[in-house]
N, C-alpha and C positions, 0 to 999 in steps of 0.2 A: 504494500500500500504506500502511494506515497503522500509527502507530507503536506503537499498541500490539501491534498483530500482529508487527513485525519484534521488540519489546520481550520478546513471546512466542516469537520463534523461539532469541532470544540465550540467555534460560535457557534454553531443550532444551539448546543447544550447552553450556551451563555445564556443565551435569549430564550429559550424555555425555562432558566433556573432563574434567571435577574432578568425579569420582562422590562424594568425600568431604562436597562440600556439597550431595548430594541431603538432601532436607527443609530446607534452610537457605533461609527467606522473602529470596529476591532482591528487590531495590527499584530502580526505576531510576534511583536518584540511588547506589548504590552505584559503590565501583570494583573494576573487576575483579583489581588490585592488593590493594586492602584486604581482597577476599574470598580473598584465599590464592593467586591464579595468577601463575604465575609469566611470564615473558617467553613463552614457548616456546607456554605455553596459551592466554595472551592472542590473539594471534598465529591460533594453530589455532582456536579461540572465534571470532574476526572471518570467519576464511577458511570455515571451515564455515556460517558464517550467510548469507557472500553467497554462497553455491554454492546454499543454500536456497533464499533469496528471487531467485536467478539475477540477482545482480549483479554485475559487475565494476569496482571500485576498488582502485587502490592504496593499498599498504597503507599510505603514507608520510600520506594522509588524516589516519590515523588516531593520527599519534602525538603531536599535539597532544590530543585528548581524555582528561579528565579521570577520566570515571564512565558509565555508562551510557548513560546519557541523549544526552550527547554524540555518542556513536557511534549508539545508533539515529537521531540530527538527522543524523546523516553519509549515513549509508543511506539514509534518507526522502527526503531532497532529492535526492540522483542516481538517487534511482527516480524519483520525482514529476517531475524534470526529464526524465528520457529517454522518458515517457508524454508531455509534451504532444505536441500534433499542432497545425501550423500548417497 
């Protein structure tokens, strides 16, 4: 999968989880801190995305990253990783 499509699935999840920044131009060097979610959404924002793109990671992944970006590199590589084939 590539990232701009999981980058497209994370806003869906934005804006069904924080309807308040529907129309607000997501970027993915944003953080989902700075765009007003709080722990609780963050959280739901991640889980709701890998349930999308059918992945499972813990969520402990994720608490090193920063801003967007970060977290779709999170996602892409343990997709990209669990598709190769030896």
């Amino acid at each position: 999968m590539l990232k701009n499509e999981i980058f497209k699935v994370i806003k869906e999840s934005i804006y069904e989880i924080v309807p308040e920044l529907e129309g607000v131009n997501i970027m993915i060097q944003d953080s989902l801190q700075e765009l007003g979610a709080n722990s609780i959404d963050r959280a739901e924002i991640i889980i709701n995305t890998l349930e999308i793109v059918n992945a499972s990671i813990p969520m402990i992944k994720f608490g090193e990253a920063k801003n967007i970006n970060e977290i779709v590199d999170i996602i892409a590589t343990v997709i990209n990783e669990s598709h190769v084939e030896i």
